[in-house]
N, C-alpha and C positions, 0 to 999 in steps of 0.2 A: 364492430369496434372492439367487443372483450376478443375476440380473438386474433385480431389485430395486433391487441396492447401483449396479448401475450408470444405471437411473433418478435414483438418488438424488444422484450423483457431477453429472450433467448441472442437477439442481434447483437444488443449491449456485452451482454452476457461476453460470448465471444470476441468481441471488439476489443474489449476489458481485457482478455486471456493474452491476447496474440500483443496488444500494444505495452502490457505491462512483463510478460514474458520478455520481452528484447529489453526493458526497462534498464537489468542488470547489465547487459553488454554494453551498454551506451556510457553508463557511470563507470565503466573500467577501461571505455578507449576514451574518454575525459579526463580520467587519471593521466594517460599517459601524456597528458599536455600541461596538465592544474595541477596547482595543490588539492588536496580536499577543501578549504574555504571556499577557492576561485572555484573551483568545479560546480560545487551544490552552488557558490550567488550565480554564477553562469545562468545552471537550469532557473534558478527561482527568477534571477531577472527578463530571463526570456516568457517564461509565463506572463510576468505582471507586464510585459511591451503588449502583449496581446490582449491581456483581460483588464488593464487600468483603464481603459478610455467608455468601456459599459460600465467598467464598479462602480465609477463618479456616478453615474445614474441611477443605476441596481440597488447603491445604498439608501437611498431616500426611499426607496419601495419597501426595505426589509422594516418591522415594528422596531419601533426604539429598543426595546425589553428584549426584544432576539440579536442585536447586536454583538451583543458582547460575546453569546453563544459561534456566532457566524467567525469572529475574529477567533475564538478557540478553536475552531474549527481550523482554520488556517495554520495555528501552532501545529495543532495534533497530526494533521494529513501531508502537509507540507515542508513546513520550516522542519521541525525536527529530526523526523525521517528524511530530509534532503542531506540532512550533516552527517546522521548515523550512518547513513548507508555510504556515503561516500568517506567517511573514517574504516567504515569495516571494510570494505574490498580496499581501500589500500594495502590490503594484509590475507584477505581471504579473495575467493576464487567465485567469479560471475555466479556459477554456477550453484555456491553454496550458498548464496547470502539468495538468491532464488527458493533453493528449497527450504533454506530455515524462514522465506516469508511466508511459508504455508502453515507459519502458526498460529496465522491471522484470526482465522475463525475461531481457534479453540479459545482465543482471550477476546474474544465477541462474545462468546459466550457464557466468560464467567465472569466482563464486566455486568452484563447483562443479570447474571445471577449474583451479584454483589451489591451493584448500586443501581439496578434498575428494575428491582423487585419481581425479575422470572426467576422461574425454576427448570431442574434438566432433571432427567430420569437417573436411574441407577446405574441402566446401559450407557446410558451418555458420560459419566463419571468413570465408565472404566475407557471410554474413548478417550475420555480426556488425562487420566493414566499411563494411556500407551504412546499417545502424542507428546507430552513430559518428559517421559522416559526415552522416547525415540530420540527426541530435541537434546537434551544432555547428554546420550549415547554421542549423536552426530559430532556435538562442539567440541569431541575429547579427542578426537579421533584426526591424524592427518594425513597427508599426502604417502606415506612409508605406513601407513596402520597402526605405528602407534600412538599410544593415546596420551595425550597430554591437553590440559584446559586451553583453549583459542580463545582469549579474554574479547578480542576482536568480532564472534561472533555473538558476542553474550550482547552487543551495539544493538544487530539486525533483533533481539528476542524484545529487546526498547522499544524499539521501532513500531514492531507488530502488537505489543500492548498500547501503544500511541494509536495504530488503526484502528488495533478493535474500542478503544472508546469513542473514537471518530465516528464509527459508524453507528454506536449505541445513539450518539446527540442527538446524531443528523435524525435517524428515525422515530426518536423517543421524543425532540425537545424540539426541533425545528418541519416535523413532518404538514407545516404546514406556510413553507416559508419556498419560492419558486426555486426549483435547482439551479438556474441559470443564476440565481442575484447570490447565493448560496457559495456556489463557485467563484465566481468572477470577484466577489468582495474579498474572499477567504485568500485567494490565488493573491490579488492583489498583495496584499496585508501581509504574506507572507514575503513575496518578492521587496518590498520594502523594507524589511527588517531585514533581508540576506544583503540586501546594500548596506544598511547601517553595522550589521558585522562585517564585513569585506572592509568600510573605512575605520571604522574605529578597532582591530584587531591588531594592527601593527604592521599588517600587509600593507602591501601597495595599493593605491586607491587607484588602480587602472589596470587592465585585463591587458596581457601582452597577445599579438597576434603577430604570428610567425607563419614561416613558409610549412615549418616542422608543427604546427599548433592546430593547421586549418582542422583535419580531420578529427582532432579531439573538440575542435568549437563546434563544430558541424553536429558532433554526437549530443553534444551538451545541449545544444540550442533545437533540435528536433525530442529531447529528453522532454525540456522544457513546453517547447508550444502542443505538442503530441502526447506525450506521460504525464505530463503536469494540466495543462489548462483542457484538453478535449476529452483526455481522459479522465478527469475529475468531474468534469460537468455528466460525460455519462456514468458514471458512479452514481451519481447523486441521484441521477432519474434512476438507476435501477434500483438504490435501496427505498426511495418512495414509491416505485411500482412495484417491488415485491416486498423484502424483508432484509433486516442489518444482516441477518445469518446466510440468506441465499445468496445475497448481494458478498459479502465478504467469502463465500466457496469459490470464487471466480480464482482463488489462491490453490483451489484443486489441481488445476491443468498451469499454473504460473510457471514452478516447477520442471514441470517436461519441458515449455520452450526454453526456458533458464537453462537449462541441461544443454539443452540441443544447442545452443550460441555457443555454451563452456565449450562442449565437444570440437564444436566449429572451428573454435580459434583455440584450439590445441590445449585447453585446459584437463588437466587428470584429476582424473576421480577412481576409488576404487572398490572394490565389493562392498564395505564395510558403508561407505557415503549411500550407495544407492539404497543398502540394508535402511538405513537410517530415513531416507524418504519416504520407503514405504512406510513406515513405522508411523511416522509420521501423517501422513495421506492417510495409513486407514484408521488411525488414531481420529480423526480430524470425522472421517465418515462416518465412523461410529458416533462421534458426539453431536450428530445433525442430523442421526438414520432416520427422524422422525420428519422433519423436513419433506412435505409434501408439496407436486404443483396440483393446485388447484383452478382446473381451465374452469369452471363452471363462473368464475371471477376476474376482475380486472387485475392483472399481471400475476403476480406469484405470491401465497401466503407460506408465513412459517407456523405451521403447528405445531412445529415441537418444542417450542418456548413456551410458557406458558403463564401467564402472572399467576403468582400465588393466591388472589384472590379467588 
């Protein structure tokens, strides 16, 4: 079985890479049909069609006292990051708001050492130095090389501070709460409030569908039931079968396919963007170098966190 779980830790893993790498291409052929509101309640309401008819059930299983934990949950991984990301690519390029998601770990790691009582090395402090520096390098930077602030991008660096406390919760506050009821409540919760801003914003309270629209629903609505609800339930099982930090490196390879779609569909990038992923990537390696798998154990541990006690 332990080696089993850690087959199964590496499946995730990957599953994780490849459905959240297209994640960004999806929210930019949505654009091309939505506003940003209609686009992110799109994705949210497609999730909650799928996960509301288990939440009704799932919530009576979760403890009273983790409740409210479960529904932050939902703000931090879903609602939020559904709006920022689709505000920032109405302005930046699939491919960037891809690799500025690879900041995810570096502020996993220092919600983790702020308000969830670990510590990181010295080596890790200078990873998390070069990932900083890479990340303000990138957002300055445009399509022509020169450099000017993409206030647009500074959306997606919200975002990934939103992740990485999402995953400090999940594994610090709720590691004993079932992924499945975890998910499906959170997903839920979120998709209901992307309805209650869709009607009370001023928009129209009705999603138009066109002959010109289908492929932008199409993109939203496989966002939602694929990047939002399957892929958040396996989330959930890999950061309780390994760790918030291994679990959030899955932002290592996000990246490359994020590139690889920009490329696909004729997005440009130029020396100075790809300078800046690396920067970033090995800024991110270095803050997690200590990051061991540990087969002798059931899935993956992080030793290089470490409580200060």
């Amino acid at each position: 079985m332990k080696g089993k779980d850690n087959y199964m830790v590496w499946f995730y893993f990957i599953i994780l890479v490849l459905i959240w790498g297209s994640s960004f291409i999806l929210i930019k052929n949505g654009l091309k049909g939505y506003t940003v509101w209609e686009s992110a309640t799109i994705r949210l309401v497609s999730a909650l069609s799928v996960m509301i008819f288990f939440a009704i059930g799932h919530l009576k299983k979760i403890p009273r006292k983790k409740i409210p934990l479960v529904l932050l949950v939902g703000l931090l991984n879903m609602f939020f990051p559904s709006y920022l990301f689709s505000m920032a690519e109405s302005h930046i390029s699939s491919a960037m708001a891809g690799i500025l998601n690879a900041l995810t770990p570096m502020f996993t790691s220092v919600i983790a050492l702020t308000f969830f009582g670990k510590c990181i090395s010295k080596v890790q402090w200078v990873g998390l130095a070069i990932g900083f520096i890479s990340a303000v390098f990138l957002i300055t930077i445009n399509s022509s090389t020169l450099f000017s602030l993409n206030e647009y991008a500074l959306l997606i660096i919200v975002a990934t501070i939103s992740y990485g406390l999402n995953y400090n919760i999940i594994k610090s506050c709720l590691s004993g709460v079932k992924s499945v009821y975890i998910t499906t409540v959170s997903v839920s919760f979120a998709g209901l409030l992307g309805m209650c801003v869709l009607f009370f914003s001023g928009y129209e309270s009705y999603i138009e569908v066109g002959e010109n629209k289908v492929f932008p629903l199409l993109s939203l609505v496989i966002l939602g039931v694929l990047g939002t609800s399957f892929a958040l339930y396996i989330q959930n099982l890999l950061i309780q079968k390994s760790s918030a930090v291994f679990a959030s490196s899955v932002n290592y390879l996000i990246p490359v396919v994020a590139v690889l779609w920009g490329v696909l569909d004729g997005e440009r990038l130029v020396f100075l963007h790809y300078l800046g992923m690396l920067g970033i990537l090995i800024g991110v390696l270095i803050l997690n170098k200590s990051i061991k798998l540990n087969f002798s154990s059931v899935g993956v541990r992080d030793i290089g966190v470490r409580n200060k006690s």
